[in-house]
DOVO-381339 format. One line per 3 residues: number of its first residue (from 1); their letters; for each residue x, y, z of C-alpha. Coordinates in nm, 2 decimals, padded with zeros to 4 digits, always signed. Example, Ala and Ser with C-alpha at 12.3 -4.5 7.8 and 13.67 -1.06 7.14 Angstrom:
DOVO-381339
1) AS) +01.23 -00.45 +00.78 ~ +01.37 -00.11 +00.71
end
This chain:
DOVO-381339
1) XXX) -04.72 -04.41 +01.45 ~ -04.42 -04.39 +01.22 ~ -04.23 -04.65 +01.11
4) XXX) -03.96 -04.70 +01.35 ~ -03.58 -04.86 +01.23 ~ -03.32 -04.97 +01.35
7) XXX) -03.30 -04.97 +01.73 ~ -03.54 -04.68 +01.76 ~ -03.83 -04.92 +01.87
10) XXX) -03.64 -05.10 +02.17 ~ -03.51 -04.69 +02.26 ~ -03.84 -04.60 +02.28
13) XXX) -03.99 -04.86 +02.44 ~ -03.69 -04.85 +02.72 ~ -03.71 -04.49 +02.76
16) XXX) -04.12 -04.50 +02.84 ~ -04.30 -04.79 +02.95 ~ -04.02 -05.02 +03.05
19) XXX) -03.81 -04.74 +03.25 ~ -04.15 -04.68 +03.44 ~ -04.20 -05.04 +03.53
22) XXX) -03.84 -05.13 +03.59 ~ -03.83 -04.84 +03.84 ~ -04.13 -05.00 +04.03
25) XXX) -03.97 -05.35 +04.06 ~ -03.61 -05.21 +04.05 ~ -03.52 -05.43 +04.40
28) XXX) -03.71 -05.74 +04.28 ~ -03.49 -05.66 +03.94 ~ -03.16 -05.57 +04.07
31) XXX) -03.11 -05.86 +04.34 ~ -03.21 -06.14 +04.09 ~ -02.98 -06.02 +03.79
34) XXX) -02.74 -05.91 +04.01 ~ -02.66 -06.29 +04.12 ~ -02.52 -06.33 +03.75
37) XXX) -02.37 -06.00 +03.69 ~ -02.19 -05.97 +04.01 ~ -02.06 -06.39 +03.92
40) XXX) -01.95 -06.28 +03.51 ~ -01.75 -05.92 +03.73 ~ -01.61 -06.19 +03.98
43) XXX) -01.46 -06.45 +03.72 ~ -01.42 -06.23 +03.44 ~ -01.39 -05.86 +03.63
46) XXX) -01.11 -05.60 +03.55 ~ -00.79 -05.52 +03.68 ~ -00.75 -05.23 +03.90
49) XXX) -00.63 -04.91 +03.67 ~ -00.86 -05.10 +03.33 ~ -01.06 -04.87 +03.19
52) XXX) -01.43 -05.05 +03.16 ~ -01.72 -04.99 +02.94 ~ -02.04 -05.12 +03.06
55) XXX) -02.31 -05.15 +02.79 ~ -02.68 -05.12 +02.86 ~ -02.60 -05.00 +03.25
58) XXX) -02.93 -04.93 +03.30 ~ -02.95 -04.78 +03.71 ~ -02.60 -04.81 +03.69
61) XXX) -02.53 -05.05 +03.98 ~ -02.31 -05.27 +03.76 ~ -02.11 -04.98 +03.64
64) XXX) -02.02 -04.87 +04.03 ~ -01.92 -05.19 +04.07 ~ -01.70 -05.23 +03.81
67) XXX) -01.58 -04.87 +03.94 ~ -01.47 -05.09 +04.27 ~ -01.28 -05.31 +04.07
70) XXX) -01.05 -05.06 +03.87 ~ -01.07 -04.79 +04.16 ~ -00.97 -04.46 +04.12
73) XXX) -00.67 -04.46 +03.88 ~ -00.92 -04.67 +03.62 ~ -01.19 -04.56 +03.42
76) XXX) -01.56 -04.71 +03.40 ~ -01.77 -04.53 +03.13 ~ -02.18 -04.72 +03.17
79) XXX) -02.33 -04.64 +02.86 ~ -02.73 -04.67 +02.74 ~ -02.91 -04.60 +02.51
82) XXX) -03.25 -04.46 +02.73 ~ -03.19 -04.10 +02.88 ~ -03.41 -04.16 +03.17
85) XXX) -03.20 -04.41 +03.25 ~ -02.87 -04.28 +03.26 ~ -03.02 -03.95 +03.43
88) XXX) -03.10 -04.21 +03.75 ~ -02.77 -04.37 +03.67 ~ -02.60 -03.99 +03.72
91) XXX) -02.80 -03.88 +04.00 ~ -02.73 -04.18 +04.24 ~ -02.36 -04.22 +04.16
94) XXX) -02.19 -04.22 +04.49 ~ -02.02 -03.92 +04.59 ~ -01.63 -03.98 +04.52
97) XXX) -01.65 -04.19 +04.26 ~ -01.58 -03.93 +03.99 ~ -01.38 -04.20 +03.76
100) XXX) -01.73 -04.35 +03.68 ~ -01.92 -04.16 +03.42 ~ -02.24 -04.21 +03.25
103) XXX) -02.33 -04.14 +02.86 ~ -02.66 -04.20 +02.65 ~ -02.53 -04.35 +02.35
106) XXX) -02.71 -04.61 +02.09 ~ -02.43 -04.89 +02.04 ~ -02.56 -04.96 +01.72
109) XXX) -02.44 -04.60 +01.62 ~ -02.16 -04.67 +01.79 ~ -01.91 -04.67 +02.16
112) XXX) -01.77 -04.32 +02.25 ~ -01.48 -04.31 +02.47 ~ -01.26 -04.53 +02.43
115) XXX) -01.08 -04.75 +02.37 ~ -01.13 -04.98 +02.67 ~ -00.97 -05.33 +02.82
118) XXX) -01.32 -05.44 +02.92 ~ -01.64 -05.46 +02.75 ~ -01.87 -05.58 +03.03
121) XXX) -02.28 -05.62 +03.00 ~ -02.53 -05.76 +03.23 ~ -02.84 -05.83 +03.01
124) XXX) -02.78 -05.56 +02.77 ~ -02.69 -05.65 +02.47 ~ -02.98 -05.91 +02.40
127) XXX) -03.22 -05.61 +02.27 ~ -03.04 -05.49 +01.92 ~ -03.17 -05.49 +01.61
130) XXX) -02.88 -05.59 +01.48 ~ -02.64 -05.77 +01.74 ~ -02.34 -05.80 +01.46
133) XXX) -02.33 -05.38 +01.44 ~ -02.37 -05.36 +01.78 ~ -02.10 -05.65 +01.88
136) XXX) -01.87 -05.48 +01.58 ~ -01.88 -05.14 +01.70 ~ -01.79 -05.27 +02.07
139) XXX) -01.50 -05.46 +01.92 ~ -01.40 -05.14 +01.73 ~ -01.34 -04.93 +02.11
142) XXX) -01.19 -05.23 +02.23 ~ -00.79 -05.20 +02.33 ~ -00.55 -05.43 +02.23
145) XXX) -00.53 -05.70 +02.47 ~ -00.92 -05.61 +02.51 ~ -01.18 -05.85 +02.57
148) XXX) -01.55 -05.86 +02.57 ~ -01.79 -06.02 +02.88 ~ -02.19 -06.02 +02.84
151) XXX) -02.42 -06.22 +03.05 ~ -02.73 -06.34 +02.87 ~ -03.04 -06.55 +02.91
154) XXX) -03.01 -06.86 +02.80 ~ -03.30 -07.03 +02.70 ~ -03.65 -06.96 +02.82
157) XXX) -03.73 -07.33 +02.94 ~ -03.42 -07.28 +03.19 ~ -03.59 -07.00 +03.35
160) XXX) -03.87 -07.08 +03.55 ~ -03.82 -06.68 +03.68 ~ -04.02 -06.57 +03.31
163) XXX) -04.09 -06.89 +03.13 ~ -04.42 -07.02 +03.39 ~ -04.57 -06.70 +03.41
166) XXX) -04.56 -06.68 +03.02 ~ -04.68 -07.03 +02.98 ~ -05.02 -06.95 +03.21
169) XXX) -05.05 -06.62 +03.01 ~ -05.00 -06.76 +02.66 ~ -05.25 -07.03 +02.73
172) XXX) -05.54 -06.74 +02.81 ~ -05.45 -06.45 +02.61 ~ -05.25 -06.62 +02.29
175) XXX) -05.01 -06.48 +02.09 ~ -05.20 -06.06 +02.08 ~ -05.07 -05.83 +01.76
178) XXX) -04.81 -05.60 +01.87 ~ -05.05 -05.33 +01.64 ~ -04.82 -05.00 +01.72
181) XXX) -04.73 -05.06 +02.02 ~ -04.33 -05.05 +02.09 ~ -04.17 -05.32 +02.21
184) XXX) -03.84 -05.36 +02.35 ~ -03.69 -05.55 +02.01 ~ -03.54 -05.90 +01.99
187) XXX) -03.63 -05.99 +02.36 ~ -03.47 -06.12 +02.67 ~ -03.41 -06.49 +02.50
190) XXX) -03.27 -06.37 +02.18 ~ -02.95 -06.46 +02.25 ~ -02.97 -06.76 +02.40
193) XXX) -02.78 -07.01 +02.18 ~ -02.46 -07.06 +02.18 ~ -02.44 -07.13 +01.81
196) XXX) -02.58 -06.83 +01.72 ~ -02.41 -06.59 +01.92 ~ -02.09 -06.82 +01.80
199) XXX) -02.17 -06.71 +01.51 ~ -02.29 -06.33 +01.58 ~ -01.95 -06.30 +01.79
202) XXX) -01.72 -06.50 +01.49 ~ -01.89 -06.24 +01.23 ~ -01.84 -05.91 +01.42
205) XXX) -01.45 -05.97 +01.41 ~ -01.39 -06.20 +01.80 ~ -01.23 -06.51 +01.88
208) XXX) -01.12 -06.70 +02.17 ~ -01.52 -06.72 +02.21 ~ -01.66 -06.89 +02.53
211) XXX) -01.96 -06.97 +02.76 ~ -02.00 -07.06 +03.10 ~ -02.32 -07.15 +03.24
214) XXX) -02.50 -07.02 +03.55 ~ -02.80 -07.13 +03.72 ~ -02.95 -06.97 +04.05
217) XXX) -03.28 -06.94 +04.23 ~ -03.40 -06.60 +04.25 ~ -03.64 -06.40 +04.39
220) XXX) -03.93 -06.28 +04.19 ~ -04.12 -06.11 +04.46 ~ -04.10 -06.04 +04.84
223) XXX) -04.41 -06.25 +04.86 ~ -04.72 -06.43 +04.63 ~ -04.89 -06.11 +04.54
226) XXX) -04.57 -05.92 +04.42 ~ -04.46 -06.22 +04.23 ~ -04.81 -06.23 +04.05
229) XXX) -04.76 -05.81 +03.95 ~ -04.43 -05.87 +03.85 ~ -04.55 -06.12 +03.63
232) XXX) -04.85 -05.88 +03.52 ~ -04.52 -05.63 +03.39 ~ -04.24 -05.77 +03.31
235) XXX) -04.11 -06.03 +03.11 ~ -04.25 -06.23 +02.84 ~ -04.55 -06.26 +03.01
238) XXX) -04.58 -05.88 +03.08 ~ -04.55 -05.81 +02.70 ~ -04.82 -06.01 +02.63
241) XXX) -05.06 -05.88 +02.90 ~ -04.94 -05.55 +02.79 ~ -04.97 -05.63 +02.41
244) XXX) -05.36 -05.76 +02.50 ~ -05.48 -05.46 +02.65 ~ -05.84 -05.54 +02.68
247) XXX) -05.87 -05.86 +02.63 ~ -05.61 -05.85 +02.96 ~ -05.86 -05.65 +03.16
250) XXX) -06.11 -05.85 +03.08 ~ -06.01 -06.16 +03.20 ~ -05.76 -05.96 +03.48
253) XXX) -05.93 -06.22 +03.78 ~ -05.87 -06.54 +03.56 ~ -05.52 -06.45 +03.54
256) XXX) -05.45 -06.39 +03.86 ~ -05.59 -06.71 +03.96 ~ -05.40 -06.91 +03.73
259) XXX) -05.13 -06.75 +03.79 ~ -05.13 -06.79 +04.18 ~ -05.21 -07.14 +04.10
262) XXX) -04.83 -07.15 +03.93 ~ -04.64 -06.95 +04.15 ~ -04.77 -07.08 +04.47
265) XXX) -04.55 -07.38 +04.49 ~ -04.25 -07.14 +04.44 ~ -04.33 -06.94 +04.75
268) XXX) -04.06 -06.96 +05.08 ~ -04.09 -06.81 +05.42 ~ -03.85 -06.52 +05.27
271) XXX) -04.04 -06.46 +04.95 ~ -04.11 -06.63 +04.58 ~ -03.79 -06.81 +04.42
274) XXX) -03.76 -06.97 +04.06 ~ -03.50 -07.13 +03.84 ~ -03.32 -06.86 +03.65
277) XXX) -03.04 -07.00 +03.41 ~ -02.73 -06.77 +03.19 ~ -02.44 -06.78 +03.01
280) XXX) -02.12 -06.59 +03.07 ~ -01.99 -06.52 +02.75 ~ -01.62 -06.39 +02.68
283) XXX) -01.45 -06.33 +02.37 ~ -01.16 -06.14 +02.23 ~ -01.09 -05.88 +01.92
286) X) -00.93 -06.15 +01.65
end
């Protein structure tokens, strides 16, 4: 496989096996980020008649929501960087809501369309290769007045939701080679210190930088067994069942026992809840 640079990796890796398993835990994925998205739009939403950018839409649920916000003398463009995802994104817009738009577009290259008096993202900006570009080139389609709203993980041992799983899978399988396999870049926890996206946000040209924590139970499955697959795929401990490959098979049944063991205690007559734990970062163009 050739060398890959830049954010081609975490493209790749989006556009294939990712996009396949994010489709087939899309409600698991939607309802638990969508506690913290839908909390950052409430506090930190736009006005009706702002024109939005929403990086990393993914599905775009965010970006119709967003589209609710401004209504339909506003603008949201939802912007990302895997086709397959904006082609879902397109095909499920509602009918009528023709000021919400979708693009494919690498935000390291840069952020067509604008410029924009919100730069909203729900989990999509933690994945860059390099965050300062990517932050920079945001800032750049930024209006006057503009200002910036991300929602990111903050640190694994907060979030119960990835970190157990990993913990039971790490302690069978290691730490397995990434070899040349694609993987989807930084990861999910990459930016979750405030000092360092401080920094990353101070260095791409913002000010006025802040976070605001917030915790929630979610659901990682309806019940036990689809908490255990989700597990299996996503996440930190996907990527490292993933990254295994046969050593994963082989030991497929340990696993899954160890792994019921953990989740078990997290089980509720209406499904599997765990800790989940993010900031709410905002910032301005200096």
């Amino acid at each position: 496989m050739a060398t890959m640079v830049g954010n081609q990796e975490a493209i790749e890796a989006w556009n294939t096996v990712l996009f396949d398993k994010f489709v087939r835990f899309r409600d698991v994925l939607l309802a638990g980020l969508g506690v913290h998205g839908t909390r950052a739009i409430e506090r930190h939403g736009p006005a009706p008649g702002a024109r939005v950018v929403d990086i990393g839409c993914g599905f775009g649920d965010t970006a119709v929501e967003l589209g609710k916000k401004v209504g339909p003398t506003g603008r949201v463009v939802g912007l990302d960087a895997a086709p397959r995802f904006i082609d879902a994104a397109r095909r499920e817009r509602p009918p009528g809501d023709d000021h919400v738009t979708f693009e494919v577009a690498d935000i390291e290259a840069g952020v067509p369309g604008g410029p924009y008096d919100l730069a909203y993202s729900r989990m999509g900006t933690m994945f860059f290769a390099s965050p300062v570009i990517a932050l920079r080139n945001v800032r750049r389609a930024l209006a006057p007045g503009g200002r910036l709203t991300m929602v990111v993980w903050r640190k694994r041992e907060a979030n119960d939701c990835m970190h157990l799983a990993e913990l039971v899978v790490r302690e069978l399988l290691g730490d397995p080679p990434k070899q040349d396999q694609v993987t989807c870049g930084p990861g999910p926890f990459s930016m979750a210190s405030p000092d360092l996206v401080g920094d990353q946000l101070v260095a791409a040209g913002y000010t006025d930088i802040a976070f605001e924590r917030s915790d929630a139970a979610i659901q990682i499955g309806a019940d036990l067994g689809q908490a255990i697959q989700f597990a299996l795929n996503l996440g930190p401990a996907g990527e490292v069942v993933r990254l295994a490959g046969d050593a994963a098979t082989a030991r497929a049944a340990e696993i899954d026992a160890a792994l019921r063991a953990a989740l078990a205690p997290l089980s509720r007559p209406d499904g599997v809840y765990a800790g989940s734990s993010t900031w709410i970062v905002t910032a301005r163009p200096a």
